[in-house]
Each structure stands twice: as structure tokens, then as C-alpha cells.
C-alpha positions in Angstrom: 6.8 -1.9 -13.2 5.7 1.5 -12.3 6.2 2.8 -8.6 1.8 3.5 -8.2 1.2 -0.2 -10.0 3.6 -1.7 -7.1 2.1 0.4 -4.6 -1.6 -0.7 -5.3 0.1 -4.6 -5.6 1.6 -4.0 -2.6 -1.5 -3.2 -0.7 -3.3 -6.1 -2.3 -0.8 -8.4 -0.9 -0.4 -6.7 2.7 -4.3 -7.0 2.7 -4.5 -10.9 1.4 -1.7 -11.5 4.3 -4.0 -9.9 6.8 -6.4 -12.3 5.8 -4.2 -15.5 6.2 -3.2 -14.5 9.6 -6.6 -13.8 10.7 -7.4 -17.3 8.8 -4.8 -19.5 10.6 -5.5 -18.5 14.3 -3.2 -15.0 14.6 -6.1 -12.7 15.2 -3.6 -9.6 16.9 -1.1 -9.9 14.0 -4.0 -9.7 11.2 -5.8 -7.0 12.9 -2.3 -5.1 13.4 -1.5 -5.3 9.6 -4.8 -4.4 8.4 -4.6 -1.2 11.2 -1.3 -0.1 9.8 -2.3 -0.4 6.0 -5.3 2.3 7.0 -3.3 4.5 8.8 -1.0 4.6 5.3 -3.9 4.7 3.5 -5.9 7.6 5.6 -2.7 9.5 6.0 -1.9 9.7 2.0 -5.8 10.6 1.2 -5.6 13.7 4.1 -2.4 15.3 3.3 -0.9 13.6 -0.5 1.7 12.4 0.8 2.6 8.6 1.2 5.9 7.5 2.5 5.5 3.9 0.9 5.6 5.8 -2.6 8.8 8.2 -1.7 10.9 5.1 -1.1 9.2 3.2 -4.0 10.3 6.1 -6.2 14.2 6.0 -5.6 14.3 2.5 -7.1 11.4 2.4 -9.6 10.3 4.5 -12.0 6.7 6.7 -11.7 4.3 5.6 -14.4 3.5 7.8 -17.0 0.5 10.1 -17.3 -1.6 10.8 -20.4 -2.1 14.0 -21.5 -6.0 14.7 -21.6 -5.9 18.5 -23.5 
């Protein structure tokens, strides 16, 4: 597994876990999750850097690009 396929999985998970806690009764923890995973996610789009994929890389590989010339 590539470190941007685990990243997006990631997400998808902290996102359905959000949703369970909001689900079962823990309003504050879901809303606290969901918060923090669009900070990440706003932070990475404004300046290219995400922190979640620096730590991904030292123990998975990136995936490989296509060349389109």
C-alpha cells in the first residue's frame, strides 16, 4: 500500500468514526474529530504540505506516478 492510498483510507475511516461517535450519543468527541480532520485537510490544500503524509512516508512507500508526455 502506497503512502496517498493510506492517507485517503485513513481519512475515510477518521470520517466514518466521526460518524459513530456522533451516532451513539458523543456529540463533542465526533464534532472534535471531524474539526481536526479539516484543519489537516485545509492546512495541506493552503500550503502542500501534510504532516499525516511525512510520517506515512518513513514507513510506506509513495505510489508511483505515470508519466503523461
Amino acid at each position: 500500500m502506497c503512502v496517498e492510498r493510506l492517507e485517503k483510507l485513513l481519512l475515510a475511516m477518521v470520517m466514518g468514526i466521526a460518524m459513530m461517535l456522533v451516532v451513539t450519543g458523543s456529540i463533542k468527541a465526533g464534532f472534535l474529530l471531524q474539526f481536526g480532520a479539516m484543519v489537516i485537510l485545509i492546512i495541506s490544500s493552503l500550503t502542500g504540505f501534510c504532516y499525516i503524509t511525512q510520517v506515512l512516508k518513513s514507513a510506506f512507500p509513495p505510489c508511483k506516478k505515470k508519466d503523461k508526455d
